[in-house]
N, C-alpha and C positions, 0 to 999 in steps of 0.2 A: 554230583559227587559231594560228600561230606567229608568236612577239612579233617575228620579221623580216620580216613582213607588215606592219610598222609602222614607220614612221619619223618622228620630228616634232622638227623644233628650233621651240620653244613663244617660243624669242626675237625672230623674225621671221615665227613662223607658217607657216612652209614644214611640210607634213605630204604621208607619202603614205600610201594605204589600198591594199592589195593582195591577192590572192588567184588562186589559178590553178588551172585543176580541182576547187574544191572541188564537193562533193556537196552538190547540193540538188532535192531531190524537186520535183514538178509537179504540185502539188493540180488545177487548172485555174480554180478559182475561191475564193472567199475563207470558202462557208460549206463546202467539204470540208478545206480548211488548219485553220480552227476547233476539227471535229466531227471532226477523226484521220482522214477519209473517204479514199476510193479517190487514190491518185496514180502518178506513174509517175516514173523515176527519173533523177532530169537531173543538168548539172554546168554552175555558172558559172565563167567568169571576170571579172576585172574591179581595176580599175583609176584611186583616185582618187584627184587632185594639187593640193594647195592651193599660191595660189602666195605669195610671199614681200610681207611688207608693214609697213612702219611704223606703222601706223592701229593704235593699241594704248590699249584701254579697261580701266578699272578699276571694279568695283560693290562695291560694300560697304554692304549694307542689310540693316540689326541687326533692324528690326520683323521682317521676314522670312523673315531667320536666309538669308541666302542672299547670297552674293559670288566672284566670281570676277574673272582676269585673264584678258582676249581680245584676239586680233590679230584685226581685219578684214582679209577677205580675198579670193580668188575661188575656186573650184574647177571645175577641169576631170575630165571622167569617161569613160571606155572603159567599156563590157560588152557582155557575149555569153554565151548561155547556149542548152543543146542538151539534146534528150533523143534516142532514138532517132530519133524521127520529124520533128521539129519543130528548126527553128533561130532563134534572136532574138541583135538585135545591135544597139548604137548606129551613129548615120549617122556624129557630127561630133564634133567636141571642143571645142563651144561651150562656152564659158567660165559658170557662174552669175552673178548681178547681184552679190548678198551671202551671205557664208561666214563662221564665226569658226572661232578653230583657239585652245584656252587649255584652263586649267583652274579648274573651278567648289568651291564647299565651299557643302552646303548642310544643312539639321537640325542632329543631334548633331555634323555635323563642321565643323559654322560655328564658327568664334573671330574 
């Protein structure tokens, strides 16, 4: 993935995730993706947008070595993914209930 697949202003939580033809195979199930097994050779797209929000948390827990700052948020989602034979695709752009969009510090990189 290329770092312009990514956009995020982390001050209001607006982020988008993106992707377009990338290559991703088709195990068909979870224990041939596991075990390297037979697959055949697909490509997604997709497309995901958080949207902009004031709701802005802060954690900072020492015992657990673990803090970060988050906007809450919502995020909406597109994908579609094809191999020769077979085609899959979202219906809608129903929005999720809850999202964060921030950044975490956690073990050796908690101060």
């Amino acid at each position: 993935m290329h770092s312009s697949n990514v956009v995020i202003d982390r001050g209001n939580g607006h982020a988008v995730y993106q992707a377009t033809d990338l290559a991703m195979p088709d195990y068909h199930d979870a224990f041939n993706a596991l075990t390297g097994g037979p697959f055949v050779p697909g490509v997604v797209t997709f497309r995901l947008e958080w949207a902009e929000s004031r709701e802005k948390h802060r954690y900072h827990d020492v015992q657990d070595r673990w803090g970060g700052h988050l906007v809450q948020t919502s995020v909406k989602c597109t994908w579609s993914g094809h191999t020769a034979t077979t085609e899959f695709h979202t219906d809608t752009l129903n929005p999720t209930i809850f999202a964060e969009v921030g950044q975490e510090k956690s073990g050796v990189f908690f101060h």
